[in-house]
C-alpha positions as a Markdown table, in Angstrom:
| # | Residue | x | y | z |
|---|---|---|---|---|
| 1 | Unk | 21.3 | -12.6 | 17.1 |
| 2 | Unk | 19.9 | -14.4 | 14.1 |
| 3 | Unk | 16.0 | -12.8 | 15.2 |
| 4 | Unk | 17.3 | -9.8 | 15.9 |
| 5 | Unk | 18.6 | -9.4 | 12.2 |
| 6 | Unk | 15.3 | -9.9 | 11.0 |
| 7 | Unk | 13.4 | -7.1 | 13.6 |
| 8 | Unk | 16.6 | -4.7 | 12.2 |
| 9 | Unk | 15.9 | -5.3 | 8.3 |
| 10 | Unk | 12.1 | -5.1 | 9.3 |
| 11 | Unk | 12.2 | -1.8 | 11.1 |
| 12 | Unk | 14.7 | 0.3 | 8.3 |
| 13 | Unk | 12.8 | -1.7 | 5.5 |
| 14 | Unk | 9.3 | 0.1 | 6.5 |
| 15 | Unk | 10.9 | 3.2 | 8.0 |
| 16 | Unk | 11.9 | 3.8 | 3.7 |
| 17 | Unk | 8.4 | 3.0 | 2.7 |
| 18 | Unk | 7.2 | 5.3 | 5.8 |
| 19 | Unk | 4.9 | 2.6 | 7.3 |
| 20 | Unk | 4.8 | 3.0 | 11.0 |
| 21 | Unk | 4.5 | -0.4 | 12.8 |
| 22 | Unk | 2.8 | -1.0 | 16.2 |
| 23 | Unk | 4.4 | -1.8 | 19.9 |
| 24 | Unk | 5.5 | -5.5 | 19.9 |
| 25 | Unk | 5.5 | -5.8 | 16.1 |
| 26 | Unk | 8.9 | -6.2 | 15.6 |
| 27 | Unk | 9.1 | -9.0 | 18.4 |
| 28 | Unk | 6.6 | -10.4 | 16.9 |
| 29 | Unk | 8.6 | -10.5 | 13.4 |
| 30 | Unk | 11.0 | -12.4 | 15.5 |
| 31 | Unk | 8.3 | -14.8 | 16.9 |
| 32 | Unk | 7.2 | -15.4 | 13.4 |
| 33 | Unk | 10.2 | -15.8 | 11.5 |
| 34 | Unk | 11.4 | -18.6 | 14.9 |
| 35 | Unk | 8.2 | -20.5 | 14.3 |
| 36 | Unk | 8.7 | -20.6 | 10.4 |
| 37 | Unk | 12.2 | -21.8 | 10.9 |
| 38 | Unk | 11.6 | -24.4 | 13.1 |
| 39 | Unk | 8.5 | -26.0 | 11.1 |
| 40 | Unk | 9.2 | -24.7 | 6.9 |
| 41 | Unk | 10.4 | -28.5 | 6.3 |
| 42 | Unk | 7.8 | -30.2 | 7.9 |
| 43 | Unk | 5.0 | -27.9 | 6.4 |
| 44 | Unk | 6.4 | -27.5 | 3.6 |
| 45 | Unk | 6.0 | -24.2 | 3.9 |
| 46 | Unk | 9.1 | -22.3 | 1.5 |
| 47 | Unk | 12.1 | -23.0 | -0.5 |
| 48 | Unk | 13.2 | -19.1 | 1.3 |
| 49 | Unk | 15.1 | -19.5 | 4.5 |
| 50 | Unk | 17.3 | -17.6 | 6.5 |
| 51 | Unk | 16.9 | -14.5 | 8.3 |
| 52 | Unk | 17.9 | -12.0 | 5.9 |
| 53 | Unk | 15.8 | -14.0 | 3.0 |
| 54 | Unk | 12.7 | -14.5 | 4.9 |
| 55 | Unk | 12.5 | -10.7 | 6.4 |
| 56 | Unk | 12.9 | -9.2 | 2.9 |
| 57 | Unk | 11.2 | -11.3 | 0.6 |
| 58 | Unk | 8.8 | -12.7 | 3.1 |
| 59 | Unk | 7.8 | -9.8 | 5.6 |
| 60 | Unk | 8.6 | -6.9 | 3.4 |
| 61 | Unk | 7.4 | -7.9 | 0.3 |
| 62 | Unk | 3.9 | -8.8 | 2.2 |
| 63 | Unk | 3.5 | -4.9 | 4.0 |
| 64 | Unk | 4.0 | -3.0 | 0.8 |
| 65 | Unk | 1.1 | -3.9 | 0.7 |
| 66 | Unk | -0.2 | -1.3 | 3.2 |
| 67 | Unk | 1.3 | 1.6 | 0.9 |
| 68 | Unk | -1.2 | 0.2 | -2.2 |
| 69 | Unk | -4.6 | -0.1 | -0.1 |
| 70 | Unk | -6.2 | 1.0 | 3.2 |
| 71 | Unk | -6.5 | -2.0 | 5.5 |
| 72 | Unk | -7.5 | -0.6 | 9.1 |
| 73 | Unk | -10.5 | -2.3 | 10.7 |
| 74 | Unk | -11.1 | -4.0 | 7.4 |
| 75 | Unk | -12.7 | -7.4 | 7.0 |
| 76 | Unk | -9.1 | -9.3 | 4.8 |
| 77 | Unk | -8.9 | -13.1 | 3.4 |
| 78 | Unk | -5.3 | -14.0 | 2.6 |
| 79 | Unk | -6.3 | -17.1 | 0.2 |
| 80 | Unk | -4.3 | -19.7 | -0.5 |
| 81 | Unk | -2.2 | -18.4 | 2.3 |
| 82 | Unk | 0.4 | -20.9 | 2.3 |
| 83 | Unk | 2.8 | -19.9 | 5.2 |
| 84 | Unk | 0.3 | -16.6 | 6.3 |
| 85 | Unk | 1.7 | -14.7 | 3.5 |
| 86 | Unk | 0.8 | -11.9 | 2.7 |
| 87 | Unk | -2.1 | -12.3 | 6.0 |
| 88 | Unk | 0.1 | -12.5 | 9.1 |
| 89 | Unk | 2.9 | -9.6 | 8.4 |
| 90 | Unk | -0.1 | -7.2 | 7.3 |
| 91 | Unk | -1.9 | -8.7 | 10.7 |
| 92 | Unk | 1.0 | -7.7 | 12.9 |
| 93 | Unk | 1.7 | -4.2 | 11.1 |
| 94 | Unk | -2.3 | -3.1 | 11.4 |
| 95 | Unk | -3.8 | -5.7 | 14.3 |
| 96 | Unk | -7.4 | -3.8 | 13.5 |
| 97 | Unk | -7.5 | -6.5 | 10.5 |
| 98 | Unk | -10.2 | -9.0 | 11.0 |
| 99 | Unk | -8.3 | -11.9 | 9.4 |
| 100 | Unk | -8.9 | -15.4 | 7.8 |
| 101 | Unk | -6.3 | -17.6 | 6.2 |
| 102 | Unk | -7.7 | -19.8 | 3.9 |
| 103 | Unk | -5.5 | -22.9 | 2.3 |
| 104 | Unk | -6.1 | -26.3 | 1.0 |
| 105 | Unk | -3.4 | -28.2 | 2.4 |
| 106 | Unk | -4.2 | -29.3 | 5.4 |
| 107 | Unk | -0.7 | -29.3 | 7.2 |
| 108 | Unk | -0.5 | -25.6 | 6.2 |
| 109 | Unk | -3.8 | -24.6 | 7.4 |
| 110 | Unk | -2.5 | -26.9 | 10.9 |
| 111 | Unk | 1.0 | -24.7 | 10.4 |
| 112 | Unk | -1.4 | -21.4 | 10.2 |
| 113 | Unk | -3.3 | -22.3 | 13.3 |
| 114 | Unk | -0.7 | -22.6 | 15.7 |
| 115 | Unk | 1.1 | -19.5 | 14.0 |
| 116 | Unk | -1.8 | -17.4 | 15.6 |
| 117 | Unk | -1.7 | -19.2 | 18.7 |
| 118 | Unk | 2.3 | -18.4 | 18.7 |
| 119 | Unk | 1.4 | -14.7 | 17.9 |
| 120 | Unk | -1.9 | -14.2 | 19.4 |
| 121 | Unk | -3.1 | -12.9 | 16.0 |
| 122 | Unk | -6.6 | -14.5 | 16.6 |
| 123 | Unk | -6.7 | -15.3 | 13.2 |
| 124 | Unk | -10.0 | -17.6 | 11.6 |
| 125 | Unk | -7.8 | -20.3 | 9.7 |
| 126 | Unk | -9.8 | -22.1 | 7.4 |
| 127 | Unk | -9.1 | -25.5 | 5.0 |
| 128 | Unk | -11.0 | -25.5 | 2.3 |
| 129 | Unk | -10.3 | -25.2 | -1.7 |
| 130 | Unk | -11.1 | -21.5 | -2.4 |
| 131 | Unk | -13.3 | -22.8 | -5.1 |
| 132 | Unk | -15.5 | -24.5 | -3.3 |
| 133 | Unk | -15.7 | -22.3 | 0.4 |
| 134 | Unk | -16.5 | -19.4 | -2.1 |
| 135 | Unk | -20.0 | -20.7 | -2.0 |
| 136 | Unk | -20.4 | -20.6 | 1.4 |
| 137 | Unk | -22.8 | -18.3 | 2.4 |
| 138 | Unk | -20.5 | -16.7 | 5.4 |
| 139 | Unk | -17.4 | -16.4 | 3.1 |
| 140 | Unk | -19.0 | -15.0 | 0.1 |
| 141 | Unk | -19.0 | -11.1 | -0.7 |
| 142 | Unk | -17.8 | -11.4 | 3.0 |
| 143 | Unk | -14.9 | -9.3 | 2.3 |
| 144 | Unk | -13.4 | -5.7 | 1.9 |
| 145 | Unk | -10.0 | -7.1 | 0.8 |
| 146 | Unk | -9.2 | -10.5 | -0.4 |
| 147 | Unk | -5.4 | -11.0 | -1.4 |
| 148 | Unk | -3.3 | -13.8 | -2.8 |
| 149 | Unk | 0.2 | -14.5 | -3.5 |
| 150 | Unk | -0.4 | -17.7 | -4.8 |
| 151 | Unk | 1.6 | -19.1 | -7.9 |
| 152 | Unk | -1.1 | -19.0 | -10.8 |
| 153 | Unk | -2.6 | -17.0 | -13.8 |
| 154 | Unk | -4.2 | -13.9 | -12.9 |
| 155 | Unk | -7.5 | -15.0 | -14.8 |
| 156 | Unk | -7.7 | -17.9 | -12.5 |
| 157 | Unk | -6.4 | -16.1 | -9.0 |
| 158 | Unk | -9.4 | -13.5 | -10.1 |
| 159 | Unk | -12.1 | -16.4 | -10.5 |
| 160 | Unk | -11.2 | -18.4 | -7.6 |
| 161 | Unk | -11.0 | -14.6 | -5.4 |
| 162 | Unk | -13.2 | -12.0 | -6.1 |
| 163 | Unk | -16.3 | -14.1 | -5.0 |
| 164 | Unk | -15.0 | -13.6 | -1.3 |
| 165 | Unk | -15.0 | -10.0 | -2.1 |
| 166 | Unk | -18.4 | -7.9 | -1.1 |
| 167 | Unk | -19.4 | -4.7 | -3.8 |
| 168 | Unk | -16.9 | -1.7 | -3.5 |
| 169 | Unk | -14.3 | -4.3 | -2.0 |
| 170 | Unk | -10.8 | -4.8 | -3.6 |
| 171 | Unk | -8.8 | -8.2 | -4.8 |
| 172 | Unk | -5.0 | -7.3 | -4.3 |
| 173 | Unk | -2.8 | -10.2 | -6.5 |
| 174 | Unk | 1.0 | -10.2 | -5.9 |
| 175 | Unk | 2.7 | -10.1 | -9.2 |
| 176 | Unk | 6.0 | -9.9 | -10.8 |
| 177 | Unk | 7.1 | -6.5 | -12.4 |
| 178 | Unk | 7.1 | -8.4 | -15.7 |
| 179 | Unk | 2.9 | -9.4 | -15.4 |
| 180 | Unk | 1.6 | -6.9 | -18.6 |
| 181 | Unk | 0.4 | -10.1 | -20.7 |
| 182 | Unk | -1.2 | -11.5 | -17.8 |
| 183 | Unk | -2.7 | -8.8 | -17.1 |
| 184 | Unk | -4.1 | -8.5 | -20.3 |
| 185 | Unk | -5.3 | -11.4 | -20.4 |
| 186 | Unk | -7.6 | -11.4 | -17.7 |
| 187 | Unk | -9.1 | -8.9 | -18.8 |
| 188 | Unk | -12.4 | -10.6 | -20.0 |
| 189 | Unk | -12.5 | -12.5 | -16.6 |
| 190 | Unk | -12.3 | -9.2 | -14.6 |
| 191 | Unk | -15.4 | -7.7 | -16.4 |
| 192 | Unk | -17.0 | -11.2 | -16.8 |
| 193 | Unk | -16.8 | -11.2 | -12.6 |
| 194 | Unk | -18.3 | -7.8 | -12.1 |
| 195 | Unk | -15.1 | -6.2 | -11.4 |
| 196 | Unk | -12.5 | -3.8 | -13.2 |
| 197 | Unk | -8.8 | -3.0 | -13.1 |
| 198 | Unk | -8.5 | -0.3 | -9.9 |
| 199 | Unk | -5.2 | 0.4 | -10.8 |
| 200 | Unk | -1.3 | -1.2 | -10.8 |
| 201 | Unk | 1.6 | -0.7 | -8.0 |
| 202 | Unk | 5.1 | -1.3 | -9.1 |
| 203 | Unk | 7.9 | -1.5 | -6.4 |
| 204 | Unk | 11.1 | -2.7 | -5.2 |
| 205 | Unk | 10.9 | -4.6 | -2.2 |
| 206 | Unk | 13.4 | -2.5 | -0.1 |
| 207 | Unk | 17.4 | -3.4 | -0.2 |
| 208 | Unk | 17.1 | -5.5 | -3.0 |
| 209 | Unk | 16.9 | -5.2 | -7.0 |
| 210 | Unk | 13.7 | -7.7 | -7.0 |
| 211 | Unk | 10.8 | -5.7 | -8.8 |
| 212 | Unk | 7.2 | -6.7 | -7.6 |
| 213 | Unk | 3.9 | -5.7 | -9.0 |
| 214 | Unk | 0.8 | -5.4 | -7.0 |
| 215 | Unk | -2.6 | -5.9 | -9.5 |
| 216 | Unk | -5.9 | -4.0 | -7.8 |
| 217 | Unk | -8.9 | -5.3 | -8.5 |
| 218 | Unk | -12.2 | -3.2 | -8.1 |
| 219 | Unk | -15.3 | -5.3 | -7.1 |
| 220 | Unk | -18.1 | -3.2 | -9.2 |
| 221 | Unk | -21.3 | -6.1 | -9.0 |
| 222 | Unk | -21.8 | -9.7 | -7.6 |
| 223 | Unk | -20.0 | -12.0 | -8.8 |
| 224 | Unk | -22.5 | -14.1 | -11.5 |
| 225 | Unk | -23.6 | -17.4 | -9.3 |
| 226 | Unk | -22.0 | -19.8 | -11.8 |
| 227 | Unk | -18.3 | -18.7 | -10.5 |
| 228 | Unk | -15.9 | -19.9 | -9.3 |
| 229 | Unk | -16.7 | -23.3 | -11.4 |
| 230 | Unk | -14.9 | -26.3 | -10.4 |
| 231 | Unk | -10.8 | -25.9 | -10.4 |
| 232 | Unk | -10.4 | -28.6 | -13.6 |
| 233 | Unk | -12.9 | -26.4 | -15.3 |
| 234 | Unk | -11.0 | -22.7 | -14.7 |
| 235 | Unk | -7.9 | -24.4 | -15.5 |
| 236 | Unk | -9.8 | -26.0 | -19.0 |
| 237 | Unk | -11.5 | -23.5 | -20.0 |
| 238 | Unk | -10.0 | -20.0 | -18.8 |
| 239 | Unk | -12.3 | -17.2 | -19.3 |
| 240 | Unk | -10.7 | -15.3 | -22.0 |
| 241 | Unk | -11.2 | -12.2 | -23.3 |
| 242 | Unk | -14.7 | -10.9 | -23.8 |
| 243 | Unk | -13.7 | -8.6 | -26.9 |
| 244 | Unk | -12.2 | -12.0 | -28.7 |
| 245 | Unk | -15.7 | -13.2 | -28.7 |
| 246 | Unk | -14.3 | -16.5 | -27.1 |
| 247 | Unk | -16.6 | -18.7 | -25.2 |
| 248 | Unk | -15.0 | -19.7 | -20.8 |
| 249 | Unk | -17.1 | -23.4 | -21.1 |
| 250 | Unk | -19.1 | -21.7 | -18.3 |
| 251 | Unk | -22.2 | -23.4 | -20.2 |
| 252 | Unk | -21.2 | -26.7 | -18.2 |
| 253 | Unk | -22.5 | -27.5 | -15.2 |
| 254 | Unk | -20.5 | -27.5 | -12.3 |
């Protein structure tokens, strides 16, 4: 009864933002949200629990995504994927997705690999710090969509991501409704990564009052070699805004 609450809330909550899921998907939703219950503690995967909790503010909130961007048969890295969120829901809604879930905890990344084996995803799960793996020659400009939901500033999510992401690709970060300052403040790291500010996608994720914001982010040039620089450094030494005149520490080695 429990799984089947989360396949119900699932199915009305993308039949109001007219996304049309696959056979199996829902099932699959089940599968998932069976998995996450049984190992969230010993991952450490979320403080959300529960069925109701985990297929709103877990599944949902990850496949808006799908209304903001075009992700059939594109190449996506989900980075610092945590619990395969946002990667695994936008996996089972549009299976064309070449995925790879990238974390730097090792349990999770252990957590994420038997999660595709569950689901039969065939997802490339990967543990690595996104800061260093961003220089790997298979993983960089690799990607037509990199996305995060990851807890930090959006000048440091954009450093650490938009190296994975190839010329013409996108960087999607998952914000809160309330992210204008942020926003505005990574400005000068958008342009200083050879990107710009696609566009913003304000929502609600369905049947509740929770307001999200999703930030898209343009990839216009490579991404300068010097970035990402090591995580002490970004978190330093932010780059700031170019039309402050304010120096990121870039200068420093690596």
């Amino acid at each position: 009864m429990t799984t089947e609450i989360v396949s119900s809330i699932v199915s009305s909550g993308v039949e109001s933002l007219g996304i049309a899921l696959p056979p199996r998907a829902l099932s699959a939703f089940e599968s998932y949200f069976r998995y996450l219950e049984e190992r969230r503690q010993y991952f450490n995967l979320t403080a959300i629990s529960g069925a109701e909790e985990t297929a709103r503010f877990h599944f949902l909130d990850s496949l808006v995504l799908l209304k903001a961007a075009q992700f059939n048969n594109m190449r996506v890295i989900d980075i610092g994927s945590g619990a395969g969120l946002p990667g695994v829901p936008l996996k089972i809604a549009e299976p064309s997705i070449d995925l790879t879930l990238l974390d730097s905890t090792s349990k999770r990344v252990t957590f994420l690999t038997e999660l595709s084996t569950v689901l039969g995803i065939g997802a490339a799960c990967l543990h690595a710090r996104a800061e260093v793996a961003a220089f790997d020659p298979g993983l960089r400009d690799g990607f037509d969509i990199a996305v995060s939901r990851a807890v930090a500033r959006l000048n440091t999510l954009c450093e650490l991501c938009l190296p994975y992401v190839r010329v013409g690709g996108s960087f999607i970060a998952m914000k809160g409704a309330d992210s204008d300052s942020e926003i505005h403040e990574a400005g000068g790291a958008i342009s200083a990564l050879g990107a710009e500010l696609q566009g913003l996608f304000d929502y609600k994720i369905p049947y509740t009052d929770s307001a999200r914001r999703l930030v898209l982010i343009r990839k216009l040039s490579a991404t300068p070699e010097k970035y990402p620089r090591r995580f002490a450094r970004i978190q330093k030494a932010p780059i700031q805004l170019a039309s402050l005149g304010e120096s990121d520490g870039s200068v420093d080695s690596r």
